[in-house]
VOPAGU-2260 file (C-alpha; in pm, 1 decimal, decimal comma):
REM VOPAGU-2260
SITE   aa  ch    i         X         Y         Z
SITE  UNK   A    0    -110,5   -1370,4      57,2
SITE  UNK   A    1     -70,2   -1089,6    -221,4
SITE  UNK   A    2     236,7    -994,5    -374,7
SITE  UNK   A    3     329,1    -676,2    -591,9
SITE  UNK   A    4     505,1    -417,9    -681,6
SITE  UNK   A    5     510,7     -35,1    -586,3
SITE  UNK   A    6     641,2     281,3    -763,2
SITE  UNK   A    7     760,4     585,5    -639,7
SITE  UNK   A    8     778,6     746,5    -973,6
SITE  UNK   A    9    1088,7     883,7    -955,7
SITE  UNK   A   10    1238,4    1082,8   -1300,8
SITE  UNK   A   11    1627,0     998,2   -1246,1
SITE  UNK   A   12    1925,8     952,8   -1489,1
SITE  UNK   A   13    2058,8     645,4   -1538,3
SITE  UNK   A   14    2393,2     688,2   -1380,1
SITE  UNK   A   15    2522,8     383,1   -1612,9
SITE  UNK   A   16    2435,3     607,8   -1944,7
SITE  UNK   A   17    2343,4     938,5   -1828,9
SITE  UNK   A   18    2017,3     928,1   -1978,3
SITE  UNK   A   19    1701,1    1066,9   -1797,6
SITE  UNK   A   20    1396,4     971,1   -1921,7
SITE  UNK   A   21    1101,6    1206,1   -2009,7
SITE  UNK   A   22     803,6    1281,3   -1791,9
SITE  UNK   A   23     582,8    1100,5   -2070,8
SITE  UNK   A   24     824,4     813,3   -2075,6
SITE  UNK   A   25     824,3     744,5   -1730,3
SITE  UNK   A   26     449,3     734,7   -1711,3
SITE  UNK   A   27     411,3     517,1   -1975,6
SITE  UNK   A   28     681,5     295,6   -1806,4
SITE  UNK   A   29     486,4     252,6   -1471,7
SITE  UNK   A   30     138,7     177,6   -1706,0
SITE  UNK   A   31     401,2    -127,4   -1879,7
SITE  UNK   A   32     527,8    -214,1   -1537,4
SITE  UNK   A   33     126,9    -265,3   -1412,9
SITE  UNK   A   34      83,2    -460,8   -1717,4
SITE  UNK   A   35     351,8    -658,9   -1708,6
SITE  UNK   A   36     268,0    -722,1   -1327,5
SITE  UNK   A   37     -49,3    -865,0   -1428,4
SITE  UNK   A   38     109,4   -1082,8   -1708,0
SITE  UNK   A   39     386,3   -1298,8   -1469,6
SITE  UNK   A   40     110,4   -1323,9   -1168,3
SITE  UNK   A   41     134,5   -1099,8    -915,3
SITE  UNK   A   42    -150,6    -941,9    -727,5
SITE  UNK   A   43    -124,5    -559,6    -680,0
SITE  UNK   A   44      40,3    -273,5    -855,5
SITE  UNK   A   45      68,6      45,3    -635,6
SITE  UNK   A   46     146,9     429,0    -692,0
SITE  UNK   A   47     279,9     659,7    -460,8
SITE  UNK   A   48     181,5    1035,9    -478,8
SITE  UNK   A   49     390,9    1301,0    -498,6
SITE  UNK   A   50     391,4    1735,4    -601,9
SITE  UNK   A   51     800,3    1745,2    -662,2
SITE  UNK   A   52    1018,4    1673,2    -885,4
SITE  UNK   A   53    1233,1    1440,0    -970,2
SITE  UNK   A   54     863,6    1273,7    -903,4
SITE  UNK   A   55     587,0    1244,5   -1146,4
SITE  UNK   A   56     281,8    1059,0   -1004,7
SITE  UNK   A   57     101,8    1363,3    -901,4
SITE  UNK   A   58    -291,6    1212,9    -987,1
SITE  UNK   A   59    -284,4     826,5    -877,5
SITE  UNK   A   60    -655,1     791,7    -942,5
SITE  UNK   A   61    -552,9     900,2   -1338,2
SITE  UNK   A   62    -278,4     691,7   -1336,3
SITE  UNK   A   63    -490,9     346,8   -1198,8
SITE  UNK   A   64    -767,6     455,8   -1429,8
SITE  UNK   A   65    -605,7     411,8   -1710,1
SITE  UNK   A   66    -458,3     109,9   -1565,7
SITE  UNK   A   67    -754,3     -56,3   -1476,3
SITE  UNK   A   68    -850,4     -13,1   -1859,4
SITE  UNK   A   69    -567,0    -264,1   -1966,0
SITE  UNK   A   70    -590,2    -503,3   -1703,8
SITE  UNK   A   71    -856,0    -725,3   -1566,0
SITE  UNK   A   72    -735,3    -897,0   -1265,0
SITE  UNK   A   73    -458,4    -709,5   -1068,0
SITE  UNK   A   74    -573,8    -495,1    -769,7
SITE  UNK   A   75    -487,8    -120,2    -798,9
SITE  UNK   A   76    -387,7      50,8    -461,4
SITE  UNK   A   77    -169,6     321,0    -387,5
SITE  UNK   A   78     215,9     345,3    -190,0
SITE  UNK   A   79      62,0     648,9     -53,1
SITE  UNK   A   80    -231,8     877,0     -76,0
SITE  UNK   A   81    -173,0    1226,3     104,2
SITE  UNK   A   82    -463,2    1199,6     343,8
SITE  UNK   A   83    -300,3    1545,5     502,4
SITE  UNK   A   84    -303,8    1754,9     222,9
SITE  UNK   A   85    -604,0    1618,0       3,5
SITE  UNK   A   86    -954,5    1681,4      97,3
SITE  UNK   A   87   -1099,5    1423,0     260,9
SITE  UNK   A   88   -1428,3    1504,7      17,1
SITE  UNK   A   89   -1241,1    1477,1    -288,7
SITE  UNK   A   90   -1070,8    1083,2    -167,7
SITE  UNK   A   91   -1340,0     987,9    -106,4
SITE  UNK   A   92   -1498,7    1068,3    -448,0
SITE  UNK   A   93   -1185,1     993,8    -662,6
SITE  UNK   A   94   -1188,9     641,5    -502,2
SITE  UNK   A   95   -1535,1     526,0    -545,7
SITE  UNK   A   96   -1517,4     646,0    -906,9
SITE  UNK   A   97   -1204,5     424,4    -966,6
SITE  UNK   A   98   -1339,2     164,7    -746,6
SITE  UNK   A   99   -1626,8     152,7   -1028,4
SITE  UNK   A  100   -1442,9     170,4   -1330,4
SITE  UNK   A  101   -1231,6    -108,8   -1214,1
SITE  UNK   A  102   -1475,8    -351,6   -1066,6
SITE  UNK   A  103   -1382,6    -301,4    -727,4
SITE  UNK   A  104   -1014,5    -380,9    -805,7
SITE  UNK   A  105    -895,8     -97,7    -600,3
SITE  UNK   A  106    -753,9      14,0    -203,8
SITE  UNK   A  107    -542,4     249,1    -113,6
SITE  UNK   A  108    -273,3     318,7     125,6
SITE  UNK   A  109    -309,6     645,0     320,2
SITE  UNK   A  110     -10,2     886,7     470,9
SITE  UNK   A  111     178,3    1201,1     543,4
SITE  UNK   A  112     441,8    1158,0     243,6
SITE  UNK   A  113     792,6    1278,6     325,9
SITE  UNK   A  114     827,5    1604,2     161,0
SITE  UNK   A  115     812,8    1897,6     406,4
SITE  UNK   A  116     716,2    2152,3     127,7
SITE  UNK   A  117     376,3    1982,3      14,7
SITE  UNK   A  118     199,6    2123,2     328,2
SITE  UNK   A  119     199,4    2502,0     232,2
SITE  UNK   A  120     184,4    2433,5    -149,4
SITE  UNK   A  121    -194,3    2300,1     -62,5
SITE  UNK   A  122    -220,7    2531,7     227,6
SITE  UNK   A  123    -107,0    2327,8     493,9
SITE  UNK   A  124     102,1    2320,2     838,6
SITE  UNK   A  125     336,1    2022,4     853,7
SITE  UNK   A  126     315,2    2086,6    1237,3
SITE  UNK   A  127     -60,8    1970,1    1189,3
SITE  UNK   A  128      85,4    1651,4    1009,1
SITE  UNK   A  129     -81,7    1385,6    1268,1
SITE  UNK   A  130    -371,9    1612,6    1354,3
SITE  UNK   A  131    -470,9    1616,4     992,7
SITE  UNK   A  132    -467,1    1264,4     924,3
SITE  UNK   A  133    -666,1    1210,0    1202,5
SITE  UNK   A  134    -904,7    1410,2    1136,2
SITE  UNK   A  135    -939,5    1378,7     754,7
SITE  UNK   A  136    -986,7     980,3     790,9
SITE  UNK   A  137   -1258,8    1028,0    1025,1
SITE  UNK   A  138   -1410,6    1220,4     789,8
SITE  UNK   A  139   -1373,0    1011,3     545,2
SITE  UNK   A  140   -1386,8     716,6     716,5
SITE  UNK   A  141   -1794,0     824,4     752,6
SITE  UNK   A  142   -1870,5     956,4     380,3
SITE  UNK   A  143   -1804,6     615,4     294,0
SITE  UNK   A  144   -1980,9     461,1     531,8
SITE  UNK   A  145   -2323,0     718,3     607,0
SITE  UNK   A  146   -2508,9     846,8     296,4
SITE  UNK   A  147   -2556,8    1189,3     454,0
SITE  UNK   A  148   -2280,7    1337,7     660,0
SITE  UNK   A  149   -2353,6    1667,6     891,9
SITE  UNK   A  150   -1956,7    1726,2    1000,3
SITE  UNK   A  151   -1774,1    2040,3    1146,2
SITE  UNK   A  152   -1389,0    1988,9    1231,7
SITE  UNK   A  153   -1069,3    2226,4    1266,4
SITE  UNK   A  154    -915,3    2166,8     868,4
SITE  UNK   A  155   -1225,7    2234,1     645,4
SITE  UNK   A  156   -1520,9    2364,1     595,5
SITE  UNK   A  157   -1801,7    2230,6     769,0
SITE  UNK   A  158   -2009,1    2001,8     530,6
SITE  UNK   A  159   -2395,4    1987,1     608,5
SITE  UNK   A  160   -2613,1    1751,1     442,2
SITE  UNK   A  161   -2390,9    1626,0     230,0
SITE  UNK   A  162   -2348,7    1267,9     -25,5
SITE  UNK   A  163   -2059,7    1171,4    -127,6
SITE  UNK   A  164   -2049,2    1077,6    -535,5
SITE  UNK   A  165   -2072,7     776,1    -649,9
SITE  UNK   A  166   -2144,1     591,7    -340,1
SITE  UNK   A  167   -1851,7     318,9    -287,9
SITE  UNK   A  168   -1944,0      36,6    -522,3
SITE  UNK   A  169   -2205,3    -234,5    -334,5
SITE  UNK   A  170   -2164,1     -16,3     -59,1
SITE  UNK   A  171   -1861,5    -120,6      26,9
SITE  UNK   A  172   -1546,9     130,2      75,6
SITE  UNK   A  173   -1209,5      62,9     -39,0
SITE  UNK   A  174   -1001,6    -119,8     186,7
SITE  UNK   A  175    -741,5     107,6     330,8
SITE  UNK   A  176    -387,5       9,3     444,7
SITE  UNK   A  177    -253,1     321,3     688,6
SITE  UNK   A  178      98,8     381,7     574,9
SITE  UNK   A  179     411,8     489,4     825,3
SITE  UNK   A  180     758,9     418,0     867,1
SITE  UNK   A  181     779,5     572,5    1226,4
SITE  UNK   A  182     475,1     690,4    1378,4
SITE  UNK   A  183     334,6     528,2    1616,8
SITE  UNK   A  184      12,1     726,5    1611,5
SITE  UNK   A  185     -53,9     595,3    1235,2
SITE  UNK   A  186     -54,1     239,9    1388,7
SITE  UNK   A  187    -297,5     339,7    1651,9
SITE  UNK   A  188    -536,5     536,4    1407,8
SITE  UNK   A  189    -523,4     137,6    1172,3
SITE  UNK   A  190    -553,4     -44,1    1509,0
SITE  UNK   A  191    -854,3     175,5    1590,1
SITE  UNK   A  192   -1096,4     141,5    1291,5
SITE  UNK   A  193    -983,0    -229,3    1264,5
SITE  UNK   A  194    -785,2    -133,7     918,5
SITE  UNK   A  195    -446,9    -215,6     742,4
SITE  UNK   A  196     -94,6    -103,7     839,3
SITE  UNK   A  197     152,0    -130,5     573,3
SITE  UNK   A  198     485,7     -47,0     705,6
SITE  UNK   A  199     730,8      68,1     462,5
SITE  UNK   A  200    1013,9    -127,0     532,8
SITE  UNK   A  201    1283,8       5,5     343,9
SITE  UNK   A  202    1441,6     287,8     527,2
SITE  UNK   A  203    1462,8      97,5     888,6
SITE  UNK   A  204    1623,6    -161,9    1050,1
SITE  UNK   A  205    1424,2    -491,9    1187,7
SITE  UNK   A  206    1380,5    -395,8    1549,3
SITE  UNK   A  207    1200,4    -105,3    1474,9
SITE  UNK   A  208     975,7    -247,5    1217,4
SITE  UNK   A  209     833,0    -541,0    1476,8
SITE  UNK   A  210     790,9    -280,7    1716,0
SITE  UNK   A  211     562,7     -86,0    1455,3
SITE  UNK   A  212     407,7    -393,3    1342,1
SITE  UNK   A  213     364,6    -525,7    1788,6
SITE  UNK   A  214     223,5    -163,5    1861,9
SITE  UNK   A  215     -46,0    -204,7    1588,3
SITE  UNK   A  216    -131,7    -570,7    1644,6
SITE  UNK   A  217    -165,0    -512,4    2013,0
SITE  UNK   A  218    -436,4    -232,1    1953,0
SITE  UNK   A  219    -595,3    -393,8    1669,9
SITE  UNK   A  220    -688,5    -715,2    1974,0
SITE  UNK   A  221    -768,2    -424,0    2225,3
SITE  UNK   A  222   -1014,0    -267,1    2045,9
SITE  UNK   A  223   -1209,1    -591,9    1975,1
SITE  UNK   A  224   -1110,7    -645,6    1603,7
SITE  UNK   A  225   -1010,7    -983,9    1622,8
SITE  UNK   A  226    -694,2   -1152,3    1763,3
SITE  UNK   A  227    -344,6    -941,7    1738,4
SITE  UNK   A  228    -251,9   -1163,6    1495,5
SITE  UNK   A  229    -516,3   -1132,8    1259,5
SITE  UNK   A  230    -408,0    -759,8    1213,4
SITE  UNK   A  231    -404,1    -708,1     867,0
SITE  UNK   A  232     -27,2    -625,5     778,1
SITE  UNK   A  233     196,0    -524,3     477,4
SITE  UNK   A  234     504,9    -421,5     370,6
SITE  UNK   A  235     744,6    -328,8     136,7
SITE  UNK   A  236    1090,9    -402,1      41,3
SITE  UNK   A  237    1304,8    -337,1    -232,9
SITE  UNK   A  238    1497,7    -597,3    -436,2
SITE  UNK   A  239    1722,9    -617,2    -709,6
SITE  UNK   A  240    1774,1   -1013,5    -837,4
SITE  UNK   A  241    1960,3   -1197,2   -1101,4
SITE  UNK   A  242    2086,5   -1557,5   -1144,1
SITE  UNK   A  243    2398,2   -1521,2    -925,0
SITE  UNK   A  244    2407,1   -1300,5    -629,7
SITE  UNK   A  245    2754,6   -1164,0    -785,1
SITE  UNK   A  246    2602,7   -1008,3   -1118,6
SITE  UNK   A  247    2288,2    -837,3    -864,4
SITE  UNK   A  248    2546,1    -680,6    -675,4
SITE  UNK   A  249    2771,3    -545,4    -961,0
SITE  UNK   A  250    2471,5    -420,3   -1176,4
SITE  UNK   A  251    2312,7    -248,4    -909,6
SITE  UNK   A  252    2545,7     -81,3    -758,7
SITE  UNK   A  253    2583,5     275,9    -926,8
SITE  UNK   A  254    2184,7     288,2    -928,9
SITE  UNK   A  255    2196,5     230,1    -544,3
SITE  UNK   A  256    2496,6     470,5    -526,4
SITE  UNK   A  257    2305,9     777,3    -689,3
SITE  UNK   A  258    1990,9     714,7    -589,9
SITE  UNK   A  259    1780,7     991,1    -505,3
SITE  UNK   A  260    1683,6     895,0    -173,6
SITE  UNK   A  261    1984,8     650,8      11,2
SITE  UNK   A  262    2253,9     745,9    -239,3
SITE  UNK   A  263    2581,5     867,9    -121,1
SITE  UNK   A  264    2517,8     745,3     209,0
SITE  UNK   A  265    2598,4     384,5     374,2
SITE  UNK   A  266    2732,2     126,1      89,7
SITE  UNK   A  267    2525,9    -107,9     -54,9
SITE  UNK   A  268    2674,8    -383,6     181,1
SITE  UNK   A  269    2575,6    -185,6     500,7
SITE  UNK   A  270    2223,4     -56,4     402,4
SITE  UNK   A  271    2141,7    -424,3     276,0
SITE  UNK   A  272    2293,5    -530,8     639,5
SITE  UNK   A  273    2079,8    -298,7     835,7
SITE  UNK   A  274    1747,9    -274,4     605,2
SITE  UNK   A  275    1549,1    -556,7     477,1
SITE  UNK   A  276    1714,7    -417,8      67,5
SITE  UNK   A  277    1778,2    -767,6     -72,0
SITE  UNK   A  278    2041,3    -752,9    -406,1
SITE  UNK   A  279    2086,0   -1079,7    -507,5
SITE  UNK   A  280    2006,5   -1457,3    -633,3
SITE  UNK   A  281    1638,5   -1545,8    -621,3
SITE  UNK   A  282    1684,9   -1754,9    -346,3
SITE  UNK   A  283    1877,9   -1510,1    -180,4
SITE  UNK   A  284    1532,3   -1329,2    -213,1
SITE  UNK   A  285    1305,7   -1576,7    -109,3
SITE  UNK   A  286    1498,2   -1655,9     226,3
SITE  UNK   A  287    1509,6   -1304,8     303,7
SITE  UNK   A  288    1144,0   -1253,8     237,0
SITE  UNK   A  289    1032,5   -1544,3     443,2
SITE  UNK   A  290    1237,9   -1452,4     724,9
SITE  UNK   A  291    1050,7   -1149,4     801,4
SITE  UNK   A  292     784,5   -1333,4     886,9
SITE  UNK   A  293     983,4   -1435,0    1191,6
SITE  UNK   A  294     999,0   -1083,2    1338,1
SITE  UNK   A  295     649,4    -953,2    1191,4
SITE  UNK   A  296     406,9   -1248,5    1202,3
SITE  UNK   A  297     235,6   -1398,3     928,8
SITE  UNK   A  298     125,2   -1116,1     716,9
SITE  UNK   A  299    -118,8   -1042,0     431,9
SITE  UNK   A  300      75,6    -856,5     129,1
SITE  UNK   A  301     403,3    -752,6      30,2
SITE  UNK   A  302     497,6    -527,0    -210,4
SITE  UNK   A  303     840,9    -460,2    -426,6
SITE  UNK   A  304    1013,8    -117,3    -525,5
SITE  UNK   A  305    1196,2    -262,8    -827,4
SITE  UNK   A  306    1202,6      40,5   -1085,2
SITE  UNK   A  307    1379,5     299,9    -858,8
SITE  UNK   A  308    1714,6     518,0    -910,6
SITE  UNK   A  309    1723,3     519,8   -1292,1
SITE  UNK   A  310    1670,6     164,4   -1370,4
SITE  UNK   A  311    1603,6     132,5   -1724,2
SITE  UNK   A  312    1251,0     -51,3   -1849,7
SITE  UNK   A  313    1430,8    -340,9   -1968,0
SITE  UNK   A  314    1567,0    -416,1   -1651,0
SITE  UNK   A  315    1269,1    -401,3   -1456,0
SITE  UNK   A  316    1067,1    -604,5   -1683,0
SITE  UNK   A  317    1330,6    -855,1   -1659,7
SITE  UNK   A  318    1339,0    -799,7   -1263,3
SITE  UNK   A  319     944,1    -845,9   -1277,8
SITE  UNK   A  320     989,3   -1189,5   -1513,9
SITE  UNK   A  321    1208,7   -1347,8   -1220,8
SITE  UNK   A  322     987,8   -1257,2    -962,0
SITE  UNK   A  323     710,9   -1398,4   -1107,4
SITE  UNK   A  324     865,5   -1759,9   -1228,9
SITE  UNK   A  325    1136,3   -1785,0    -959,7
SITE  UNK   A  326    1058,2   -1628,7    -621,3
SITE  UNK   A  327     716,7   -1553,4    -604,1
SITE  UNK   A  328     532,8   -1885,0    -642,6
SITE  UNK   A  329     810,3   -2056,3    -385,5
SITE  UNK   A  330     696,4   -1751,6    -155,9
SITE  UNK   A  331     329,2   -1789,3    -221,0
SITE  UNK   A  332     352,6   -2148,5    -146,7
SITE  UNK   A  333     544,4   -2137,8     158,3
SITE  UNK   A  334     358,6   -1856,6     323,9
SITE  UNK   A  335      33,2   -2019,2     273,5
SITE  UNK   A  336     158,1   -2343,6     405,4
SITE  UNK   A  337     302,2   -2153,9     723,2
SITE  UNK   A  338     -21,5   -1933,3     807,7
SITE  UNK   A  339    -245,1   -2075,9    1070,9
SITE  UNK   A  340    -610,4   -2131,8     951,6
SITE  UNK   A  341    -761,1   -1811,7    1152,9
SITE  UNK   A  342    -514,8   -1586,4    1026,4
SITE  UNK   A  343    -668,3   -1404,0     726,8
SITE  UNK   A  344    -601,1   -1364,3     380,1
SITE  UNK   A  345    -597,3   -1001,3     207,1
SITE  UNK   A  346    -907,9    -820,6     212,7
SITE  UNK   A  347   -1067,0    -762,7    -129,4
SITE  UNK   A  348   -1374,1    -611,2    -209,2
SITE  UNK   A  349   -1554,2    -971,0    -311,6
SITE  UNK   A  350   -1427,0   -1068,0      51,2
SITE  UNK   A  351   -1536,5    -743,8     216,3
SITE  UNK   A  352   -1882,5    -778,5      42,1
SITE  UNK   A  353   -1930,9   -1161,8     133,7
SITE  UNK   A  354   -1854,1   -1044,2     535,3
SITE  UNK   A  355   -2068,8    -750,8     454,7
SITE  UNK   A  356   -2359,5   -1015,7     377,8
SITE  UNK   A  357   -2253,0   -1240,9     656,4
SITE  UNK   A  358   -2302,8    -994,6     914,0
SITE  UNK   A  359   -2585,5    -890,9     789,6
SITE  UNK   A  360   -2770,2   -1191,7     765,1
SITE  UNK   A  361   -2664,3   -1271,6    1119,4
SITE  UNK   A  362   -2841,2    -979,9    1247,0
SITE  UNK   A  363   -3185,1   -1028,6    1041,4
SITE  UNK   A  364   -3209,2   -1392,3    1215,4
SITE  UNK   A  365   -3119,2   -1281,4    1514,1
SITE  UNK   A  366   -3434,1   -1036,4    1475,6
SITE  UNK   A  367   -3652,7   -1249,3    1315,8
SITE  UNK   A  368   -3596,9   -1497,0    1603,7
SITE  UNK   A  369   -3647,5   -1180,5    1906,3
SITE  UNK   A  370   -3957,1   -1088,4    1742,3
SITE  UNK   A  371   -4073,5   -1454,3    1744,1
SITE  UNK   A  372   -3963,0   -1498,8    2085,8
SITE  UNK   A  373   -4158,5   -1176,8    2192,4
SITE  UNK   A  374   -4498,5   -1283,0    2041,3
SITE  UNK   A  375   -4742,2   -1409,1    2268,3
């Protein structure tokens, strides 16, 4: 199972100090959280993508570029990649490349984001929202996949002839995880192709994540993709840990308050009731963790939101040092030690390259041994 952190990028004041952090600050904060990732263990570092303030990870392929540079082992992926209003051309270029420079260390999540405006700022209707994404991955689902695509659909120009550049590295795409917190469409568009679902978790109460997660497991068997629960799942959470559940709760407490996206709203107490937010001692952590396996299934990769709402570096570096020396190896452990043998770990492009090979050599014997069948 993989475990990392996400970042939404958010530029917010630190409601403890007042300070707000500049643009170049903050970007060279989520490059030291990546590192520092890397450094304690963990196995993936995401962006999200956003065109808005307070937000500044507009270019995620820039941003795990330069990543990828200064680390060697940690898998690059995105919270989200705006599969509505990017061209499906330019994803799938942008990806390969990075998927080159960093040795195939790279996926991506794909969605709809959740601000209304980015539609018309790339020319856009949000009422198009599921149409697009439907569209655009099929699309890009086959430049990845066919070296010369003919392709005429409602969004775009038609394309006619054309290659994608570079070609995805060993001719294998990027794995991608299809990102929603409530629609079930998104889960029948990964149960269809046989891809990811990463469900946000964050925003929504249990109930409605299992029946997200049951939706896209039940498609994922029906169309032929394996058993429903060898759907490949994910999803995030947000923590905030320290040595006694007591100091978690009083330290994070204005950040939660005046947070840009649940602040002055439910209190801490009730959102952590209701959503799977976790403040408190590591083990507080790891029980919580492990018990949504109990609602979800076994599952292939969660990922954190530790650096949101203002928190200074410091603090998440320290949040990132307990996860990786108190809760993530007990988490690692006992996952692995609950997940049936046919249940499958989280795809990676060595793994999608060896089943790549499998299948392939599978259908040349089966061939070989037709045309010696067929000889007289």
């Amino acid at each position: 199972m993989q475990f990392g952190v996400f970042t939404v990028g958010d530029v917010t004041p630190d409601p403890t100090t007042g300070r707000v952090p500049t643009e170049a600050e903050r970007i060279k904060a989520m490059v030291t959280i990546a590192q520092k990732a890397e450094e304690v263990g963990l196995d993936v570092f995401a962006t999200g993508e956003h065109h808005n303030e307070p937000f500044v990870p507009s270019s995620p392929t820039t941003l795990l570029g330069f990543v990828a540079a200064r680390t060697s082992r940690l898998v690059l992926s995105t919270a989200t990649t705006l599969i509505t209003t990017n061209d499906p051309v330019r994803i799938a270029e942008e990806y390969a490349m990075l998927q080159h420079l960093a040795d195939g260390r790279v996926d991506l999540t794909l969605g709809r984001g959740n601000t209304a405006p980015v539609y018309p700022w790339f020319g856009q209707d949000i009422r198009q929202g599921i149409n697009l994404a439907v569209e655009n991955y099929a699309l890009l689902h086959r430049l990845w996949r066919e070296h010369v695509v003919d392709w005429q659909g409602r969004f775009r120009t038609p394309l006619q002839g054309f290659t994608s550049t570079p070609r995805p590295l060993d001719g294998v795409p990027p794995f991608v995880w299809h990102g929603s917190i409530r629609s079930p469409e998104i889960a029948e568009q990964a149960a269809y192709y046989g891809d990811g679902f990463f469900a946000n978790h964050i925003f929504w109460p249990a109930e409605h994540t299992q029946r997200m997660v049951g939706l896209y497991r039940q498609r994922f068997e029906h169309y032929g993709h394996g058993s429903a629960d060898q759907a490949v799942v994910g999803l995030g959470g947000q923590v905030f840990v320290r040595a006694n559940s007591q100091d978690a709760v009083r330290e994070f407490r204005p950040y939660f308050d005046n947070a840009p996206v649940y602040g002055h709203g439910p209190s801490l107490e009730e959102f952590s009731a209701q959503t799977p937010l976790t403040v408190g001692s590591p083990q507080q952590v790891i029980e919580r963790t492990l018990g949504f396996r109990e609602y979800i299934g076994d599952y292939q990769r969660q990922l954190f939101l530790i650096d949101h709402a203002g928190l200074p570096l410091k603090t998440v570096l320290e949040q990132l040092d307990i996860l990786g020396e108190q809760v993530v190896p007990v988490l690692r452990r006992e996952f692995d030690a609950l997940r049936p043998a046919h249940v499958p770990d989280a795809p990676t492009h060595a793994s999608l390259r060896a089943a790549r090979d499998a299948a392939t050599a599978t259908t040349e014997a089966a061939t070989t041994a037709a045309g010696a069948g067929a000889t007289p």
